[in-house]
C-alpha positions in Angstrom: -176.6 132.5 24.0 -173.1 131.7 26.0 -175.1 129.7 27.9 -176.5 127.3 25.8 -172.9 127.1 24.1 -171.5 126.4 27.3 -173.9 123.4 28.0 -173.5 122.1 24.4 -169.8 121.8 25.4 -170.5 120.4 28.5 -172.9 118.0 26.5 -170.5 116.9 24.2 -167.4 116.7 26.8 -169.6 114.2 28.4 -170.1 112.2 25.4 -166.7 111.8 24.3 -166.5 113.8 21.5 -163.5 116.5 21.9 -161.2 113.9 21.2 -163.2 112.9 17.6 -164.1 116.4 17.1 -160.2 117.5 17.3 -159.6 114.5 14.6 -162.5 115.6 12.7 -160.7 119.3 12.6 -157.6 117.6 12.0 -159.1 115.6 8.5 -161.3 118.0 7.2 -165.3 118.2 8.2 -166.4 118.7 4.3 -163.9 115.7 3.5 -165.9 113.3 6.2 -169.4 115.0 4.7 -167.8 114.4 1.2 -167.4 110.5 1.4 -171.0 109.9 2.1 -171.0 110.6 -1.6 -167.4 108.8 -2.9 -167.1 106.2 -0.3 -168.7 102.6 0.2 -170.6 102.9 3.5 -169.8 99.9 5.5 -167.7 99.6 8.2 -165.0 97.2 8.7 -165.2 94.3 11.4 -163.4 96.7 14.0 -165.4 99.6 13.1 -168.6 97.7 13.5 -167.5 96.2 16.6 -166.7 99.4 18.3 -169.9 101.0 17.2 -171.8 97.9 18.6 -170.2 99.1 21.8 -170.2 102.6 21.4 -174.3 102.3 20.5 -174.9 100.0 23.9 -173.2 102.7 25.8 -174.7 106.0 24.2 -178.2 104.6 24.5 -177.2 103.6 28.5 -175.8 107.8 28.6 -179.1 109.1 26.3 -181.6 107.7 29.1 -179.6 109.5 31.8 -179.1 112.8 29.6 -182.7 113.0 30.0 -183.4 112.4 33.5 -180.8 115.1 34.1 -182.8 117.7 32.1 -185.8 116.7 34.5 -184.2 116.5 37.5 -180.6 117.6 37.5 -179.9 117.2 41.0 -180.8 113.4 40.8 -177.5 111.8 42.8 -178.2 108.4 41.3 -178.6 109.5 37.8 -175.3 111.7 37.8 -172.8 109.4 40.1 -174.3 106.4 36.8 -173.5 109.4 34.4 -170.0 110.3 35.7 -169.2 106.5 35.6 -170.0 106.1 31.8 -168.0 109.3 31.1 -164.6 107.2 32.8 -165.9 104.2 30.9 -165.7 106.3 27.5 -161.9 107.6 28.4 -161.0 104.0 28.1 -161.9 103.8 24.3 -160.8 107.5 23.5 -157.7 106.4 21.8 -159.5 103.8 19.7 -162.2 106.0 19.0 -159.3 108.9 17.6 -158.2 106.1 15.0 -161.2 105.1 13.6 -162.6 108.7 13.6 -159.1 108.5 10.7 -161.8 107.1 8.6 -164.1 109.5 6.5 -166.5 106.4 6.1 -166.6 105.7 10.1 -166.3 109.6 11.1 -169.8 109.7 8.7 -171.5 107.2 10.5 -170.6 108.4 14.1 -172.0 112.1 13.4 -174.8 110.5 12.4 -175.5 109.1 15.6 -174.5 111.9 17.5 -176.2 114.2 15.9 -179.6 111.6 16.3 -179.0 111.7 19.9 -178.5 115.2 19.9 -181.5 116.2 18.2 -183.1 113.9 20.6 -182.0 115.2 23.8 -182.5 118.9 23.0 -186.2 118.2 22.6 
């Protein structure tokens, strides 16, 4: 069972998410699971914007995650991989603000947690 916790941490580490999941700690999970119910759920311009790129480059990371559960050894496939985890360092700090957001932090767990579920298949 350590194992598969220690490859859902790698998972996520390559994602992005220790960053967000430290903000989530930081504000409360049940408050961000609480304002699918108290808060309109539409993003603002910025949000929407940095989803739009955050959705281009998880679907760019989700084809790879699964040619590296086929073939993890494929050179190609993890030098492309190890690339879009620098690219996501760039936007860490952005993503740490708008994770501030109950309403944003909703929407982006939502997505992981698609991918996820998607990936582990």
């Amino acid at each position: 069972m350590q194992g598969t916790e220690s490859n859902r941490r790698d998972f996520l580490k390559k994602l992005g998410l220790i960053a967000g999941a430290t903000t989530l700690t930081a504000i409360g999970l049940p408050d961000v699971l609480q304002a699918n119910e108290e808060h309109n759920n539409t993003l603002t311009p910025e949000q929407r914007r940095f989803m739009g790129m955050y959705e281009k480059w998880l679907n760019q990371f989700h084809a790879m995650a699964l040619i590296q559960q086929k073939d993890p050894l494929h050179f190609e496939n993890n030098t492309k991989m190890m690339s879009l985890s620098k690219e996501a360092e760039l936007w860490q700090n952005e993503l740490i603000e708008h994770m501030k957001d109950p309403n944003f932090a909703q929407h982006y767990l939502k997505r992981i947690e698609s991918v996820t579920e998607s990936i582990k298949k």
